[in-house]
C-alpha positions, 0 to 999 in steps of 0.5 A: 050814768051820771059824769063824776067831777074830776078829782085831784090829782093825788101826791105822793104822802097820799099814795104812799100810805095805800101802797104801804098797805098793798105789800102784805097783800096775797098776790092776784092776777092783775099788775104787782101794785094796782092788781089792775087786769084786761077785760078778760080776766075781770069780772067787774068793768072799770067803766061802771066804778066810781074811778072811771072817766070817759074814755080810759082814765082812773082817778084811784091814787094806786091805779095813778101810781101803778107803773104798768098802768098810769091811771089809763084804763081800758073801760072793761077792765078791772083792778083791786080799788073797784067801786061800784058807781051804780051802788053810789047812784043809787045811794044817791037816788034814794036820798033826795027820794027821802028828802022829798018825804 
């Protein structure tokens, strides 16, 4: 899997308008903010999202600001922000395939 360029660290004006959003939301049962969960509770592993970096961080602005989680992340846990990094890969590949064209 391909390293993914860090990304800025995130404000509070961007923070803000995501964890607005998550009050209504039906509870899970991952951490209050970030619906982040231990591996063995997570169908899906952090280590294979868009949000990941080696060895246990997440760069998600909610993951950031969840209080129980601070944006440190066991690779094969999960939170409600996963997006799969293979999906983006393949994205990827398949564009510079149709460039090639």
């Amino acid at each position: 899997m391909k390293a993914h360029a860090p990304r800025p660290k995130p404000t509070e004006q961007d923070v803000a308008p995501q964890v607005a959003s998550t009050s209504d939301a039906e509870p899970g049962d991952g951490t209050a903010l970030a619906g982040y969960v231990t591996p063995d509770l997570g169908p899906f592993e952090c280590e294979n999202c868009v949000h990941f970096s080696a060895p246990n961080s997440c760069d998600h602005a909610v993951v950031i600001a969840d209080p129980e989680v601070k944006g440190q992340v066991h690779p094969e846990g999960c939170c409600n922000y996963f997006k799969s990094g293979h999906l983006e890969t393949q994205e990827q590949e398949q564009g510079e395939s149709n460039e090639s064209y």
